[in-house]
Each structure stands twice: as structure tokens, then as C-alpha cells.
PAVOSE-794131 format. One record per residue (C-alpha): x, y, z; residue in three letters; residue number from 0. Coordinates in Angstrom, 2 decimals, always signed. Each point is the difference from the previous one (the first is absolute). Example, Ala and Ser with C-alpha at 12.3 -4.5 7.8 and 13.67 -1.06 7.14 Angstrom:
! residues 2
((+12.30, -4.50, +7.80), 'ALA', 0)
((+1.37, +3.44, -0.66), 'SER', 1)
! end
This chain:
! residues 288
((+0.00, +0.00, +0.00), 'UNK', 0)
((+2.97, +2.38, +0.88), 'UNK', 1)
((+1.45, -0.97, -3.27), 'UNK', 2)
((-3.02, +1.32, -1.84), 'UNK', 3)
((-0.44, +2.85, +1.53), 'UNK', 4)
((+3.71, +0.89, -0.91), 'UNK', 5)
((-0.43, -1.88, -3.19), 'UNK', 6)
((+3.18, -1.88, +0.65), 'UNK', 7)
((+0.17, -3.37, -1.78), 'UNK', 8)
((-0.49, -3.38, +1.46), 'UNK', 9)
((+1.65, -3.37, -0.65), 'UNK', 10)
((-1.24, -2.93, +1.45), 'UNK', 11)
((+1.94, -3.12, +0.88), 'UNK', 12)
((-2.75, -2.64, +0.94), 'UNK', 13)
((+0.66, -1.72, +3.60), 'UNK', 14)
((+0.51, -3.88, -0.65), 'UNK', 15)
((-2.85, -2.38, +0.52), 'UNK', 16)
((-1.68, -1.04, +3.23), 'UNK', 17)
((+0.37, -0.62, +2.75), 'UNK', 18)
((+3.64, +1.60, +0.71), 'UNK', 19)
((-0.89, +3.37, -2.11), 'UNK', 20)
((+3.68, +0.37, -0.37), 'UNK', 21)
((+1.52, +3.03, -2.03), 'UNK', 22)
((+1.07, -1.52, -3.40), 'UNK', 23)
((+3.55, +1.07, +0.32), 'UNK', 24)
((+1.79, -1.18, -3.74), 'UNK', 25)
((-3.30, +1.85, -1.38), 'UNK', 26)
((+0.82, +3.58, +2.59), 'UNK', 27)
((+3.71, -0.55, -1.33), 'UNK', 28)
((-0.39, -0.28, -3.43), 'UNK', 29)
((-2.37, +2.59, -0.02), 'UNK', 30)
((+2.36, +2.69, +1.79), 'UNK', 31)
((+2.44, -1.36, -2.72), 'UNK', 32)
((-1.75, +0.63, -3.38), 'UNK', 33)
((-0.62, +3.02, -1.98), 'UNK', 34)
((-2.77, +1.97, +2.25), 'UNK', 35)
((+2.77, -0.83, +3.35), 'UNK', 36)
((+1.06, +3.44, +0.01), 'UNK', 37)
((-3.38, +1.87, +0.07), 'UNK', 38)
((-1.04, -2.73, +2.78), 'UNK', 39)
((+0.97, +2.25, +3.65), 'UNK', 40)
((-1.75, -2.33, +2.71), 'UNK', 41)
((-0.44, -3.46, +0.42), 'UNK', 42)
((-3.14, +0.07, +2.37), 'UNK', 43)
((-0.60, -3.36, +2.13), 'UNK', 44)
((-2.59, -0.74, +2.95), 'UNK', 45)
((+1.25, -2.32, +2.79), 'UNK', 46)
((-2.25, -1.86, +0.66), 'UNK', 47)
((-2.44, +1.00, -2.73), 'UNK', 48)
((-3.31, +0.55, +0.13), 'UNK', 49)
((-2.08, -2.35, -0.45), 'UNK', 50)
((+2.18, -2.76, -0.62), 'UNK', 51)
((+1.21, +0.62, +4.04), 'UNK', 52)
((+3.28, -1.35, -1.03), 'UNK', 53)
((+4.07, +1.06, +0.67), 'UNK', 54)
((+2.20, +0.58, -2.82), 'UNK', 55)
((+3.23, -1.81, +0.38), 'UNK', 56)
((+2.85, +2.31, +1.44), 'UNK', 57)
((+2.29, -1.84, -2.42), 'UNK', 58)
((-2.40, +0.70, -2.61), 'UNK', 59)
((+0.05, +3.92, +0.86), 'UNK', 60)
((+3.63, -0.42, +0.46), 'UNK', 61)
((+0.66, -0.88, -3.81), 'UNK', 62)
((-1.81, +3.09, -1.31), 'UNK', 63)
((+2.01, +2.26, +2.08), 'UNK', 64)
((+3.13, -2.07, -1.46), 'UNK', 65)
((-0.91, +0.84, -3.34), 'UNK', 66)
((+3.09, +1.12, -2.28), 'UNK', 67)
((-0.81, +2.61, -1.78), 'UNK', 68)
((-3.69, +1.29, +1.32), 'UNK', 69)
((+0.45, +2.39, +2.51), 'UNK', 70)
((-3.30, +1.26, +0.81), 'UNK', 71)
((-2.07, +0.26, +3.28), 'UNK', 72)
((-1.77, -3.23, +1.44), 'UNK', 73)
((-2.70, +0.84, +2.47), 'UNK', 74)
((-1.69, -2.67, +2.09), 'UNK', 75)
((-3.15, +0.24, +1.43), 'UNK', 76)
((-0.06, -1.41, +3.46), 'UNK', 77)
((-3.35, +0.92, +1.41), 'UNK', 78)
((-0.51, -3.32, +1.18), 'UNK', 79)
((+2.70, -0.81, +1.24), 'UNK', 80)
((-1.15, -0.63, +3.80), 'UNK', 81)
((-1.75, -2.22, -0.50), 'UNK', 82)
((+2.57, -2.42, -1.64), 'UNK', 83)
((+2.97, -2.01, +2.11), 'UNK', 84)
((+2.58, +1.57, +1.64), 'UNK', 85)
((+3.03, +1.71, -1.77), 'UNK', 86)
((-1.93, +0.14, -3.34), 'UNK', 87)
((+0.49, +3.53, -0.62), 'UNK', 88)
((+2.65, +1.23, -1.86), 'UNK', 89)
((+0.03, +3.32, +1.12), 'UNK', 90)
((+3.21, -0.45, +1.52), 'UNK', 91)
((+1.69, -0.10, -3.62), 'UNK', 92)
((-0.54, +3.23, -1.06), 'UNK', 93)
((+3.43, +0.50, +2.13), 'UNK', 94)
((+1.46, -2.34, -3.10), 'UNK', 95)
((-1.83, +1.05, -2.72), 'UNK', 96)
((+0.06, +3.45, -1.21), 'UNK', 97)
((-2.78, -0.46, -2.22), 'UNK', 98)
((-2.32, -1.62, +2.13), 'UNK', 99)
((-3.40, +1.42, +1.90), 'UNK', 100)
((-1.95, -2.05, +2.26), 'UNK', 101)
((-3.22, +1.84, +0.66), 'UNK', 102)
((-2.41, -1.26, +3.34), 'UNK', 103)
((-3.22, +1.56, +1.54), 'UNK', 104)
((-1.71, +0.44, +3.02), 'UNK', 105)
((-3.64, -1.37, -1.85), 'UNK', 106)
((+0.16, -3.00, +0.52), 'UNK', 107)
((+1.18, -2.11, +2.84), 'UNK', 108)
((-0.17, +3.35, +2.24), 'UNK', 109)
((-3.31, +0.24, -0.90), 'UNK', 110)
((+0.54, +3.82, -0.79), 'UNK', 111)
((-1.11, +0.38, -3.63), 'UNK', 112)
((-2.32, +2.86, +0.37), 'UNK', 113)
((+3.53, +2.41, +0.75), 'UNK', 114)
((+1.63, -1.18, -3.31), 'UNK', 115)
((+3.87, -0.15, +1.27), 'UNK', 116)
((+2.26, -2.15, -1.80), 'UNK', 117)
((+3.97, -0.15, +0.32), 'UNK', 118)
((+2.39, -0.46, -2.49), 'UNK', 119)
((+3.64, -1.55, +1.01), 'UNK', 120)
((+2.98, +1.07, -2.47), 'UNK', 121)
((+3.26, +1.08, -0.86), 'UNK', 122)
((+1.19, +3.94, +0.88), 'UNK', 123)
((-0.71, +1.41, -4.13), 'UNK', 124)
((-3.32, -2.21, -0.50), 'UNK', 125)
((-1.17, +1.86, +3.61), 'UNK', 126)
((+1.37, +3.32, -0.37), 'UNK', 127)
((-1.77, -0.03, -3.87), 'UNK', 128)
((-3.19, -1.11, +1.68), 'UNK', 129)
((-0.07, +2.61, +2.93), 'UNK', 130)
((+0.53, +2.93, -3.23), 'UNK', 131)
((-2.97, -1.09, -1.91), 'UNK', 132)
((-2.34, -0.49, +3.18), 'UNK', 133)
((-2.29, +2.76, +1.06), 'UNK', 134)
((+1.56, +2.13, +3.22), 'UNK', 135)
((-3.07, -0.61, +2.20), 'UNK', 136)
((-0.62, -3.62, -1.76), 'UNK', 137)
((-0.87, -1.55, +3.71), 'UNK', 138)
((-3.04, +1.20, +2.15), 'UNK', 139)
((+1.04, +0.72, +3.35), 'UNK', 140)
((-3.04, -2.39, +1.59), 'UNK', 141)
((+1.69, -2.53, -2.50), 'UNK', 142)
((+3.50, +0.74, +1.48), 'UNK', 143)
((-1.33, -0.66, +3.24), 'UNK', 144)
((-1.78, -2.78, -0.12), 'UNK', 145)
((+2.45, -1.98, -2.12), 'UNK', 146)
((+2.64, +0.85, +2.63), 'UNK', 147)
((-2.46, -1.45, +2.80), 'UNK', 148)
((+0.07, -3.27, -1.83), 'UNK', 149)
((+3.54, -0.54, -0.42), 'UNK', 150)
((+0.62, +0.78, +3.79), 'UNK', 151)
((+0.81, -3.37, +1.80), 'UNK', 152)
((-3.70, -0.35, +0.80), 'UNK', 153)
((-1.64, +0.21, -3.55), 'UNK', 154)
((+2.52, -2.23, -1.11), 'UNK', 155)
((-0.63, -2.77, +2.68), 'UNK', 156)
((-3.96, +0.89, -1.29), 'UNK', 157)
((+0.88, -0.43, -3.18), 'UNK', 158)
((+1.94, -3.80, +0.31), 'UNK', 159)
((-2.46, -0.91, +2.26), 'UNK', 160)
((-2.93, +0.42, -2.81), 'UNK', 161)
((+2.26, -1.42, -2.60), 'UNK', 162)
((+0.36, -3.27, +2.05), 'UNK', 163)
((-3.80, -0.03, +0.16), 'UNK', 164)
((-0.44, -0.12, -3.46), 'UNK', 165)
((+2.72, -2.02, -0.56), 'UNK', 166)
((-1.89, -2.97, +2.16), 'UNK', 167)
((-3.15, +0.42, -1.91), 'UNK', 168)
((+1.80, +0.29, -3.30), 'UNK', 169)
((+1.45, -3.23, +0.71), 'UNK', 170)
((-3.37, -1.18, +1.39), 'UNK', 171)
((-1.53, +1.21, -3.78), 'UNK', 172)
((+2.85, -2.54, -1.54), 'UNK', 173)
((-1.17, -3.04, +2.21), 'UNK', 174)
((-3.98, +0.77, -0.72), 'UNK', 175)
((-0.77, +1.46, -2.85), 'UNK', 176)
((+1.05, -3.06, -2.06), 'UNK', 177)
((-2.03, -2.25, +1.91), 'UNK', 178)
((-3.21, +1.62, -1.61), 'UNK', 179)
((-1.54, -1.26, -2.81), 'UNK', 180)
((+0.47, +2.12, -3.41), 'UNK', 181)
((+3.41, +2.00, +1.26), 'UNK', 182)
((+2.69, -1.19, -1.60), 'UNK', 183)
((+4.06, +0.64, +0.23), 'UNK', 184)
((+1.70, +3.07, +1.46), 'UNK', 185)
((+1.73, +1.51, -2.98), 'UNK', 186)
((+2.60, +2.93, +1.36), 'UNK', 187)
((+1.71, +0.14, +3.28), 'UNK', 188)
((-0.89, +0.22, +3.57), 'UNK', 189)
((+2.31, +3.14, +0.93), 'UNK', 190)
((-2.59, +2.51, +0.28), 'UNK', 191)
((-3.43, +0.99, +1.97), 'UNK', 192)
((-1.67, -1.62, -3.04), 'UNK', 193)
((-0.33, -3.40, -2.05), 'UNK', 194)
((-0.82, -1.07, -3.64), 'UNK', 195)
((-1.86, -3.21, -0.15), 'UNK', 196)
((-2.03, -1.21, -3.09), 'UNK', 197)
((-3.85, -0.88, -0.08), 'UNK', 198)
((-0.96, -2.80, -1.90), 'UNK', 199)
((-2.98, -0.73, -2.63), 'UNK', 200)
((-2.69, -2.48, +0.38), 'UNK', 201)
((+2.82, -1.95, -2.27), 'UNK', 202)
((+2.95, +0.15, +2.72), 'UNK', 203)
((+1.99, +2.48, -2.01), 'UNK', 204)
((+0.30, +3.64, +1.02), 'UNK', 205)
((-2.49, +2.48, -1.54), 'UNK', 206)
((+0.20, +3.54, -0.28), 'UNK', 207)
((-4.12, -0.44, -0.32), 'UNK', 208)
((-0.52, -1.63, +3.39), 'UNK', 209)
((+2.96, +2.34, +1.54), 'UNK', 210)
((-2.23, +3.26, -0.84), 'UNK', 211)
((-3.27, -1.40, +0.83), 'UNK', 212)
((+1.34, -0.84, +3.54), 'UNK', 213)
((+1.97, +3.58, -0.24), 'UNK', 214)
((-3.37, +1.41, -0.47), 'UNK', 215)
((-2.17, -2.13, +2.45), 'UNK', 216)
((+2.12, +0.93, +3.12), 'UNK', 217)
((-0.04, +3.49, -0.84), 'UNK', 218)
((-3.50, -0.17, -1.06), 'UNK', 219)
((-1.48, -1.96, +2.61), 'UNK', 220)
((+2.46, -0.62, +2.48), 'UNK', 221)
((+1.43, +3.40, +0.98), 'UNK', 222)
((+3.84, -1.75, -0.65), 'UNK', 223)
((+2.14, +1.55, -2.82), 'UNK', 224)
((+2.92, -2.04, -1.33), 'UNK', 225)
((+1.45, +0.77, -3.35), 'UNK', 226)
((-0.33, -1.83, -3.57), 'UNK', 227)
((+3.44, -0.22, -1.96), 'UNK', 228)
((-1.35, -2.56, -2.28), 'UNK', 229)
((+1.49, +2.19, -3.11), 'UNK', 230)
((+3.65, +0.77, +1.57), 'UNK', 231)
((+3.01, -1.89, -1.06), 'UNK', 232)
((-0.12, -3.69, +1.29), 'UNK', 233)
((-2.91, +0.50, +1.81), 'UNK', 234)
((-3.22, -2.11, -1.84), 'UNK', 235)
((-2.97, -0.29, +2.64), 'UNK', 236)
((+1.90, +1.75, +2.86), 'UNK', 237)
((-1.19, +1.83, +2.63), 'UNK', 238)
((+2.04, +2.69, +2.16), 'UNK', 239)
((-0.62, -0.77, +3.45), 'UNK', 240)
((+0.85, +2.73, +2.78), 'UNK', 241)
((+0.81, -1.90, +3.38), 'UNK', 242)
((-1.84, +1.72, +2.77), 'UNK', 243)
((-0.55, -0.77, +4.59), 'UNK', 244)
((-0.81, -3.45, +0.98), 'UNK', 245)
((-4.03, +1.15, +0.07), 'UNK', 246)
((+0.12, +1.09, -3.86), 'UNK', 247)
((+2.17, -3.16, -0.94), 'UNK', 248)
((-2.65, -2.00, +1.44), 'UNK', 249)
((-3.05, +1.85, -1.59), 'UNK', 250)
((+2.18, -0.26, -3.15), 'UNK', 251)
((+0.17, -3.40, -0.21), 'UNK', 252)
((-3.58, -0.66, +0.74), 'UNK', 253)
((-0.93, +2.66, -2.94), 'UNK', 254)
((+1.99, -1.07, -2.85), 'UNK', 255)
((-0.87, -3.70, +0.78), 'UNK', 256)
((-3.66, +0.67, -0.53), 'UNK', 257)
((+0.16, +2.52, -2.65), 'UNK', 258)
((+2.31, -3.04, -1.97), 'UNK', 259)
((-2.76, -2.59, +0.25), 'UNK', 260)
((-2.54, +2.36, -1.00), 'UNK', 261)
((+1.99, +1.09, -3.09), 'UNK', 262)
((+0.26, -3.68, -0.98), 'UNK', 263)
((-3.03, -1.04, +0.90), 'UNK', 264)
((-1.58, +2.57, -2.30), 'UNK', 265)
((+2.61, -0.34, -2.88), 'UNK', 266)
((+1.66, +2.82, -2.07), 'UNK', 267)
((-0.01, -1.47, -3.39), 'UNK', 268)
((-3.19, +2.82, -0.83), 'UNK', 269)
((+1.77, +2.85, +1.51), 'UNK', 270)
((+2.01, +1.96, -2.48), 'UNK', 271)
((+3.25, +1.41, +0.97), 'UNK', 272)
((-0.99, +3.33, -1.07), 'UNK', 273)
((-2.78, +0.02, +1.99), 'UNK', 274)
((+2.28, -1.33, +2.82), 'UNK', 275)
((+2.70, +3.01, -0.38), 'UNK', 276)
((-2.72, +2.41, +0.18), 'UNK', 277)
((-1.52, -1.45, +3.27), 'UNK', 278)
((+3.76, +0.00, +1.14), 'UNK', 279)
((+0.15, +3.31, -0.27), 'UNK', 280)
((-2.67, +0.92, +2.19), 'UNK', 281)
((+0.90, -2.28, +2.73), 'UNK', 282)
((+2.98, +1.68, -0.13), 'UNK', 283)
((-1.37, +3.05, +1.36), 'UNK', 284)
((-1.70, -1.77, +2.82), 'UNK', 285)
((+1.35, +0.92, +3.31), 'UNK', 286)
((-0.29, -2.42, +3.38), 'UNK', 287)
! end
């Protein structure tokens, strides 16, 4: 969106298939080696991505930084990056590597959205070029001080303590949900406050069909909003599934297990997709 708005150019290196969602690294290289490689000035990659909730490989991000003879700017989106294991973030290497920024935020495992405050880690130039093009007064004051409340000792022990809690019932989502009838594999990682599982057809196989009609009856009906990102890369049938407490985890479960066998038992074979997208986009606007 940024790009378009500045009408600078995109080039798009597809991830590689499910469920790993790695970067495609002889693809990145050989693109930041042909003939457009000197107009190309970032190489942009989210860690873990969204909604495919998986890590890139620090060896990985390790070999586009080695590259020979491109000597651009790689920027890697960590906003998840709480809620993955220990030592996963690589913001630590911008001390290495000149040309790297790591960028976090505050919105999502501190629970602070609404204040929009993000960080960026990097090298001395990258930081003192960033800090010339940024407004003078670019940071509310009631943003300054709240974000400085929750990095104090005691919004950070808030903070961990809420990320374990998710963490349990994330890992309580990968021991239940497959146990219901008409979900079928997880198809990114489980790094992040969210997971990517598939939703199957009356035939076993997933279905973008049955994933919007069940997108659309817990909106609808059910006052519980996941996402559909049937028509992303790798992603056939799949649903984007936000972990929440123990109580909505529950309710959760209970929901999308009805709404399933009510999709099937009805069929989808005379439901258009069409007719599907547009319902998607109204349950879309429904808010819980």
C-alpha cells in the first residue's frame, strides 16, 4: 500500500510451499542479480509472517545479507516476534549488518495497538536517515507515556505473562482443533498469536467454499470473527485463526465445530463462489 501511494515498484518473490512458508532464497538471489537488481533498494521480509505464523530461517536471512554484489537495505518485520521461542529475533544483528533493519511494535503482544508505536533496530546511517525524514513532533506525548509505562519492569512482566497464556491455549488449539470433524492440517507455523489450519469439503479435501461459508456463519450468527485466506499463496480452504483466553478458546471450539457440521450437512455444491465472496465481505465488517 505504501508502495502505491509512492508509486514505487514491487517485485515479488513467492514464499515456498506449505507448511514451512520459507523465503525462496536461489529465487531472492537471482533476482537481486539480474537486470532490474540495481533499481531493487529493499528486500522486505516478515518473521514470522502473517498468516502463515511461521519463522524464516536465520541462515536463510543470513544468505541475502551475504549477497555479492546487491547491496541494498533488508528490512524484517518482526511484529510477532513474542510470541515465537526464545532468541528468535534477530535484532541483535543489526550490530553486524550495516544494511539491516529489524522493525517491532507495541500492537501486538503488549496489547497496545490503539497508540500505534513501533521500533525500528539499525545501524548509525540507516537511523540517523530515518530520524531526518520523520516528522519533529511524530510521537504524541500520551503515546510517549504510555509506551514508556509498558516497557518499565512491570508492563514487561504483564506482557510475558499474557504471552504465556496464549501460548498454552495456542498449543491447546494444535491438540483440538484436529480432532474435529471437517478441519484439516495446520499449514504455516505456530510462532505467532495466530494459526492457519485448512477446512475440508464434504469430499475430505480443503475448500475455499466451505472455508467462507463457516467464515461467514461465525460472524453472521455466532458473534466470532476469524479470517478467510482461502485465495493467499499456499493457503486453499484455510482459515486464520486468532488465539484468544482460555473462556474464548473454549467457546471457539464449540462454535466452529457446529458451524462445520452444519456447512456439510447442508452442502455447498449450489453456492457460487461469487456469491460466497460477496457474503465474505460483509461478515467482514461484523464486529463481536
Amino acid at each position: 500500500m505504501s508502495a502505491q501511494v509512492n508509486d514505487v515498484g514491487l517485485v515479488k518473490v513467492p514464499l515456498l510451499a506449505a507448511p514451512d512458508f520459507g523465503i525462496d532464497v536461489e529465487a531472492i538471489t537471482s533476482t537481486l542479480s539480474g537486470p532490474e537488481s540495481k533499481n531493487i533498494k529493499l528486500v522486505y521480509i516478515c518473521s514470522p509472517g502473517n498468516p502463515t505464523g511461521s519463522l524464516i530461517r536465520k541462515k536463510d536471512i543470513q544468505k541475502i545479507l551475504e549477497h555479492p554484489t546487491w547491496n541494498g537495505v533488508v528490512v524484517l518485520d518482526e511484529a510477532y516476534i513474542d510470541f515465537a521461542p526464545k532468541d528468535s529475533s534477530l535484532a541483535e544483528w543489526v550490530s553486524e549488518w550495516p544494511n539491516l533493519v529489524v522493525l517491532q511494535t507495541l500492537s501486538k503482544a503488549f496489547g497496545l495497538a490503539g497508540i500505534r508505536l513501533g521500533a525500528a533496530f539499525t545501524s548509525e546511517p540507516i537511523a540517523r536517515l530515518l530520524n531526518s525524514l520523520k516528522a519533529p513532533y511524530n510521537i504524541s506525548n500520551p503515546t510517549s507515556e504510555i509506551a514508556s509505562q509498558a516497557l518499565q519492569q512491570q508492563g514487561l512482566s504483564v506482557m510475558r505473562t499474557n504471552v504465556e497464556k496464549i501460548v498454552d491455549q495456542r498449543n491447546r488449539l494444535l491438540n483440538e482443533l484436529p480432532k474435529l470433524k471437517g478441519i484439516g492440517r495446520f499449514r504455516g507455523g505456530a510462532a505467532s498469536n495466530f494459526l492457519l489450519v485448512e477446512l475440508l469439503g464434504t469430499d475430505g479435501k480443503p475448500d475455499n467454499v466451505t472455508a467462507l461459508k463457516v467464515y461467514e456463519k461465525l460472524a453472521e450468527k455466532r458473534g466470532v470473527v476469524v479470517r478467510f485466506r482461502g485465495k493467499e499463496h499456499g493457503c486453499l480452504g484455510c482459515l486464520r485463526i486468532t488465539v484468544g483466553t482460555e473462556k474464548e478458546v473454549t467457546r471457539f471450539l464449540r462454535e466452529i465445530d457446529d458451524v462445520l457440521q452444519e456447512v456439510h450437512a447442508v452442502g455447498t455444491s449450489s453456492t457460487s463462489v461469487i456469491e460466497e465472496e460477496r457474503k465474505e465481505k460483509l461478515a467482514n465488517a461484523v464486529i463481536s
